[in-house]
The first five atom37 places (N, CA, C, CB, O) and aatype in JSON, in Angstrom:
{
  "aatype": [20, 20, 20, 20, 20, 20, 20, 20, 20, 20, 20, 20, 20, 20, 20, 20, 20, 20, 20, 20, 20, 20, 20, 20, 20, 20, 20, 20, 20, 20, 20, 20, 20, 20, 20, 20, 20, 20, 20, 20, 20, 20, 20, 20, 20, 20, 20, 20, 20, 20, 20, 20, 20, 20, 20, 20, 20, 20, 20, 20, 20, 20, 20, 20, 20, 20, 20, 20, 20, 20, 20],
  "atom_mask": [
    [1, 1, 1, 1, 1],
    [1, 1, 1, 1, 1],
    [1, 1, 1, 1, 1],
    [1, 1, 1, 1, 1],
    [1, 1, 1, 1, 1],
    [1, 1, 1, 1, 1],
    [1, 1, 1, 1, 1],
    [1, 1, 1, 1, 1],
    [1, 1, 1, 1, 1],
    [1, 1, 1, 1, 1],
    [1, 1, 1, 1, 1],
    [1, 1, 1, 1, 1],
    [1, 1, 1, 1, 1],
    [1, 1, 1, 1, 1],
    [1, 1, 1, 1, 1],
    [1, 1, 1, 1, 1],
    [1, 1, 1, 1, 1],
    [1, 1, 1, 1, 1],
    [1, 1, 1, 1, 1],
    [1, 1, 1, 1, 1],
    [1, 1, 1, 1, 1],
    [1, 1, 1, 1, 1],
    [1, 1, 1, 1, 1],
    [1, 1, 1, 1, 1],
    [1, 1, 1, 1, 1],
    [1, 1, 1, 1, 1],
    [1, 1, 1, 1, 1],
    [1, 1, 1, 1, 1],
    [1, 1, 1, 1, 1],
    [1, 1, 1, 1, 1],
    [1, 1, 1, 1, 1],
    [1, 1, 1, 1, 1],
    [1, 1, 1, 1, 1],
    [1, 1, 1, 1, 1],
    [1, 1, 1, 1, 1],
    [1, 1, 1, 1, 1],
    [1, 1, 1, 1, 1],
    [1, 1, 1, 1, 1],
    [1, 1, 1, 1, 1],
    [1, 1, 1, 1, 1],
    [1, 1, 1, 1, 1],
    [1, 1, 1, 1, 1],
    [1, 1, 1, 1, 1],
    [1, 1, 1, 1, 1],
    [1, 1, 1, 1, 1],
    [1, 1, 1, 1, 1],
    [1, 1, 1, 1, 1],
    [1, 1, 1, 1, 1],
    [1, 1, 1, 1, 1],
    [1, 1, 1, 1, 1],
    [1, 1, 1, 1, 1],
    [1, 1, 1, 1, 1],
    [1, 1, 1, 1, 1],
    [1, 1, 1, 1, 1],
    [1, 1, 1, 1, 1],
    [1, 1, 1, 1, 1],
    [1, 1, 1, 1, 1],
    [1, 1, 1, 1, 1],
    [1, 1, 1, 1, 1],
    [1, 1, 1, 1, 1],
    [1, 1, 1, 1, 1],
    [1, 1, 1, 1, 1],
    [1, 1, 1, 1, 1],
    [1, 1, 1, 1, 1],
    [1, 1, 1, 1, 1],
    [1, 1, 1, 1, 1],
    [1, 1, 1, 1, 1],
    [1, 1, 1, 1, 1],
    [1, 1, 1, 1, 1],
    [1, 1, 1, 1, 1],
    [1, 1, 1, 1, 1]
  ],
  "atom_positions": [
    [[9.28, 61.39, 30.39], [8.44, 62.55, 30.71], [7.82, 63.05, 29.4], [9.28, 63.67, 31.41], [8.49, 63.19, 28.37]],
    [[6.56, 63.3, 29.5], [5.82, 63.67, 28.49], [6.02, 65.29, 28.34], [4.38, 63.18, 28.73], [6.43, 66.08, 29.18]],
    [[5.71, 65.45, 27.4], [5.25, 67.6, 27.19], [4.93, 68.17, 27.54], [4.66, 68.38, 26.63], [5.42, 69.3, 27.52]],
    [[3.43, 67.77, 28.37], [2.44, 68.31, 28.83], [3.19, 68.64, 30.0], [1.2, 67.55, 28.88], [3.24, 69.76, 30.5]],
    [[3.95, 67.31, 30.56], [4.23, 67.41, 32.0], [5.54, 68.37, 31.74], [4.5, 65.8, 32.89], [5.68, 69.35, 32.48]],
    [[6.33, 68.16, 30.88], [7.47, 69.41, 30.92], [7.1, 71.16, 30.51], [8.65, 68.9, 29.72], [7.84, 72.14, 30.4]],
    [[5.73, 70.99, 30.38], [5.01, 72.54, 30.22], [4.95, 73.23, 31.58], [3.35, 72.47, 29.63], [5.42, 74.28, 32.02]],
    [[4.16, 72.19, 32.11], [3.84, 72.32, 33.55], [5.11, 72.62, 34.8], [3.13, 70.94, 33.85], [5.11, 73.51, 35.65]],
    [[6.06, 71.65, 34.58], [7.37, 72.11, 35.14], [7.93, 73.66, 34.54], [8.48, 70.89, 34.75], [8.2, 74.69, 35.16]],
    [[7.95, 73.51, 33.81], [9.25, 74.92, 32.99], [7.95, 76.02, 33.24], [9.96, 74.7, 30.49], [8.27, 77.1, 32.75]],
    [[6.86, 76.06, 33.74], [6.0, 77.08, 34.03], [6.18, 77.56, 35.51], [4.61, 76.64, 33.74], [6.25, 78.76, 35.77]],
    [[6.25, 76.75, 36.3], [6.63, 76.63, 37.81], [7.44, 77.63, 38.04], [7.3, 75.34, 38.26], [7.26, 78.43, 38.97]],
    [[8.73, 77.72, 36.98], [9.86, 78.31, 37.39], [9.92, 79.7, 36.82], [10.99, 77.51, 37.04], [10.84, 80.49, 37.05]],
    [[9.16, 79.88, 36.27], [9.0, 81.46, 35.18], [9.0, 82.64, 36.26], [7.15, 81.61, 34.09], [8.36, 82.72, 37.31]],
    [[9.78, 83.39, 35.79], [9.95, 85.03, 36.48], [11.21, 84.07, 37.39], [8.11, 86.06, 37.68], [11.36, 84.7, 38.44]],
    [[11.92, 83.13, 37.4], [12.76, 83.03, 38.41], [14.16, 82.85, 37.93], [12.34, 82.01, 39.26], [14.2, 82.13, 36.93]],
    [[15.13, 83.22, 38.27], [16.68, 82.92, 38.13], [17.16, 81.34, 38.03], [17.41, 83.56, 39.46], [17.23, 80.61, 39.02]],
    [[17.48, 80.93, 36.69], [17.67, 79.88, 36.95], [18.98, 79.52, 35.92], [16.39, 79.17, 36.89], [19.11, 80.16, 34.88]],
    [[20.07, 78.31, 36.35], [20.88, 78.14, 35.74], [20.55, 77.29, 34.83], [21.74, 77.96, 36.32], [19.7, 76.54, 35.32]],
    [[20.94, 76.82, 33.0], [21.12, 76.49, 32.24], [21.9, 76.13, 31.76], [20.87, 76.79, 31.95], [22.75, 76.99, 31.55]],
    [[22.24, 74.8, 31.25], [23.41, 73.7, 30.46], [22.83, 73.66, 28.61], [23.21, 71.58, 31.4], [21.75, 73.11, 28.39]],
    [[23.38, 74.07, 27.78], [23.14, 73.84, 26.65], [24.29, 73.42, 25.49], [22.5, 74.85, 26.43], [25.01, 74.1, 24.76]],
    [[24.07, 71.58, 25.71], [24.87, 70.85, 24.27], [24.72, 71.02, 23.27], [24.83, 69.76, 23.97], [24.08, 70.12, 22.74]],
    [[25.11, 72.05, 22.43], [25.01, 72.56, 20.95], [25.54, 71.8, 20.14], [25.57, 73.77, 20.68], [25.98, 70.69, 20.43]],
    [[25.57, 72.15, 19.37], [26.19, 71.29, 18.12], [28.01, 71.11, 18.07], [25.67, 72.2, 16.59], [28.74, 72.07, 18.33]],
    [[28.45, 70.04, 17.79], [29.66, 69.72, 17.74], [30.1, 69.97, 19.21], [30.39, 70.44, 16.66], [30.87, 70.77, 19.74]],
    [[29.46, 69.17, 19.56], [29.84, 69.24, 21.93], [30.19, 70.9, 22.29], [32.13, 67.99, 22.73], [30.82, 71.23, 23.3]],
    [[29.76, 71.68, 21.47], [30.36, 73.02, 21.68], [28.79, 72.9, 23.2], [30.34, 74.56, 19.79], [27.68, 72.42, 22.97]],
    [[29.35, 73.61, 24.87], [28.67, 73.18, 25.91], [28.74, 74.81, 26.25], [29.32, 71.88, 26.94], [29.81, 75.41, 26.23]],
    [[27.46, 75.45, 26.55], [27.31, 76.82, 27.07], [26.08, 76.45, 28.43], [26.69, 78.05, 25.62], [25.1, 75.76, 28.74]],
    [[27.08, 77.54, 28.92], [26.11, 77.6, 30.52], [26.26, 78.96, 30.8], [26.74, 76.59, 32.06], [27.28, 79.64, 30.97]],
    [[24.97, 79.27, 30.83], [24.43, 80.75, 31.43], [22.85, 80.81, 32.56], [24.04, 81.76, 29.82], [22.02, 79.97, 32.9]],
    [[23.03, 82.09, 32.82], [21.88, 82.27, 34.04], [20.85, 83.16, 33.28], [22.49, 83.13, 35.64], [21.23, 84.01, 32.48]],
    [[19.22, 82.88, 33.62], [18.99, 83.38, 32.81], [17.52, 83.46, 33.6], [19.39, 82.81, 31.52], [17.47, 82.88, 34.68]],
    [[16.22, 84.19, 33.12], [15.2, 84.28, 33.57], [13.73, 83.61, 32.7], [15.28, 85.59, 33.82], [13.45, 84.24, 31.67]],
    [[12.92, 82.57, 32.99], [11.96, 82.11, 31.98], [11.09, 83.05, 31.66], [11.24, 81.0, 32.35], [10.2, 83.56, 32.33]],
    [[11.52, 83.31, 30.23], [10.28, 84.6, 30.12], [8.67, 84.22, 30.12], [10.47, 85.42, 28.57], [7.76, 84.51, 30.9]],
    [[8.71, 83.54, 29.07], [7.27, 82.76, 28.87], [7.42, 81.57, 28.02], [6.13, 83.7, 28.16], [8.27, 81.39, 27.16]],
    [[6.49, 80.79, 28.39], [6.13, 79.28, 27.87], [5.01, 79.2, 26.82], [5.63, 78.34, 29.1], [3.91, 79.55, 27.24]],
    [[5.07, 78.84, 25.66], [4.33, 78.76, 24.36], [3.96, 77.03, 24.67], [5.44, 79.24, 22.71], [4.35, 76.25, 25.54]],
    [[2.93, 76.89, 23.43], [2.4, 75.27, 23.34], [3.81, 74.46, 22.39], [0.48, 75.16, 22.22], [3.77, 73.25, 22.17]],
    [[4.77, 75.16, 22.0], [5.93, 74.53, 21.63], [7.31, 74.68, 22.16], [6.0, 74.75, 20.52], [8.06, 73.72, 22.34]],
    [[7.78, 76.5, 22.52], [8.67, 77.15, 22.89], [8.54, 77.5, 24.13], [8.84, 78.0, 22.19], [7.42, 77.45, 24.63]],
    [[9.79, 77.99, 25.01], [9.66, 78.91, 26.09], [10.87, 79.47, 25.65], [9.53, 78.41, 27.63], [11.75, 78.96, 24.95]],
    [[10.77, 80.94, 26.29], [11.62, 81.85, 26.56], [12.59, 82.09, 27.6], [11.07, 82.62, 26.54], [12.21, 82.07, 28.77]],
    [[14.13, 82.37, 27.25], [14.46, 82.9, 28.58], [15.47, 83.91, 28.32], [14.96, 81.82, 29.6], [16.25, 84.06, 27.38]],
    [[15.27, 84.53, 29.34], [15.92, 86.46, 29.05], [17.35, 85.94, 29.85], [14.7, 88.38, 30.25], [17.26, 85.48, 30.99]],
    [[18.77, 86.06, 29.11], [19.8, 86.02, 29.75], [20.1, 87.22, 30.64], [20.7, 85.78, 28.91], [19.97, 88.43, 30.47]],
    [[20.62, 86.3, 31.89], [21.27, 87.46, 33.16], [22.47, 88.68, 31.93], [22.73, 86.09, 34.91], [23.04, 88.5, 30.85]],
    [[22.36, 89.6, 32.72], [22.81, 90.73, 31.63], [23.28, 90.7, 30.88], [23.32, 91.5, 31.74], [24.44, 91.04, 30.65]],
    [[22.57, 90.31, 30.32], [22.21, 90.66, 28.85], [20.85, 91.26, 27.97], [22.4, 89.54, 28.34], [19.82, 90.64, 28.25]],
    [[20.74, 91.89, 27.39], [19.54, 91.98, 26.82], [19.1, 91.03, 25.82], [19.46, 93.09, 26.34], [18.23, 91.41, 25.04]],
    [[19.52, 89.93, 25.73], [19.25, 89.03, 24.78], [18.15, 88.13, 25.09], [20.34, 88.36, 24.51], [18.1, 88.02, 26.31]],
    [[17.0, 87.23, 24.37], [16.61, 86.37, 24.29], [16.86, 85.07, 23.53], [15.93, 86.77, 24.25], [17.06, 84.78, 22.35]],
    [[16.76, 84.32, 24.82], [16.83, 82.47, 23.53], [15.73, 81.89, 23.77], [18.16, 80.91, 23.88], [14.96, 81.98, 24.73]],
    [[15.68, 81.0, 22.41], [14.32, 80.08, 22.77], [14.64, 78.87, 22.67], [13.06, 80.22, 21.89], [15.57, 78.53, 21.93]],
    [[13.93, 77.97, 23.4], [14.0, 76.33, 23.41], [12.45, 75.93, 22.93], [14.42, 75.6, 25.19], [11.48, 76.69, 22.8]],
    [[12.51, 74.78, 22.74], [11.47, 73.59, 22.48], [11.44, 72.74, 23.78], [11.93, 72.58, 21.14], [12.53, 72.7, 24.35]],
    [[10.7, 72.24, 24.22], [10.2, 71.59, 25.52], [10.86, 70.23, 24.71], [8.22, 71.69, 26.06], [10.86, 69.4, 25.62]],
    [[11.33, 69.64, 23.68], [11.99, 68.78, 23.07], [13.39, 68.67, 24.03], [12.13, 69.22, 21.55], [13.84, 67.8, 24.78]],
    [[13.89, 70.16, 23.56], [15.57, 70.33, 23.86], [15.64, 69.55, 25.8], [16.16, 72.72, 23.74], [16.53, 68.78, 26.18]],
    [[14.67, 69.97, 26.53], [14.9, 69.77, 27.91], [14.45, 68.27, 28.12], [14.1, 70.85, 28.82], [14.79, 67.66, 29.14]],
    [[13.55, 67.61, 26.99], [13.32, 66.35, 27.37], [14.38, 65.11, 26.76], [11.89, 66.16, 26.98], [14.57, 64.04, 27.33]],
    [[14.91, 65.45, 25.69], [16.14, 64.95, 24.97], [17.56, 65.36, 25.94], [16.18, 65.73, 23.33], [18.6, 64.73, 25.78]],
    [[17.47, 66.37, 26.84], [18.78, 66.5, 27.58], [19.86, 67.52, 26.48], [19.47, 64.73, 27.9], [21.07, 67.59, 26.66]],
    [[19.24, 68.12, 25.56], [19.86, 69.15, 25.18], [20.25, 70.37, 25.45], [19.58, 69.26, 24.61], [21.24, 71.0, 25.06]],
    [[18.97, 70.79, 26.46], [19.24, 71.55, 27.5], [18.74, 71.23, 28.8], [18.9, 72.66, 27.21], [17.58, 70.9, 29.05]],
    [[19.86, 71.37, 29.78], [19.73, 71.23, 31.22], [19.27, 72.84, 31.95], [21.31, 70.61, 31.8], [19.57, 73.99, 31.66]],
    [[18.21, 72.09, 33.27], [18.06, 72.96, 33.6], [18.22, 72.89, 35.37], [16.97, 73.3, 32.91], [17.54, 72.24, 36.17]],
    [[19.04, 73.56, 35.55], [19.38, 73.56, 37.13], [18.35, 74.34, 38.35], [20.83, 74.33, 37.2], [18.61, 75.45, 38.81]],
    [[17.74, 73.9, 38.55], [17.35, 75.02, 39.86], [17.79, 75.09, 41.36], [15.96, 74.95, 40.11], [17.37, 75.99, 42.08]]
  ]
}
């Protein structure tokens, strides 16, 4: 899967509740729920379920399988 086409997906799902798998470094494995804030030409955003926090990914992390994304 190309970029373009994983822009286009991870846009689909924005404003929606969605679960997340993220393989960090040293197999350390976090899974949280979270909302897509917005999608950049490199990054997207997503606002964790309560929390006030934001994380960002690279459309890299979801095509390498670094981060999973469940819907």
């Amino acid at each position: 899967m190309n970029k373009q086409r994983m822009i286009e997906e991870i846009e689909k799902y924005r404003g929606k509740l969605v679960r997340f798998k993220y393989n960090g470094s040293r197999n350390q494995i976090e899974e949280f729920y979270g909302t897509i804030e917005n999608t950049y030409n490199s990054i997207f955003t997503i606002k964790i379920k309560d929390s006030n926090s934001i994380k960002s990914f690279s459309y890299n992390d979801v095509i390498n399988k670094t981060l999973q994304i469940f819907i």
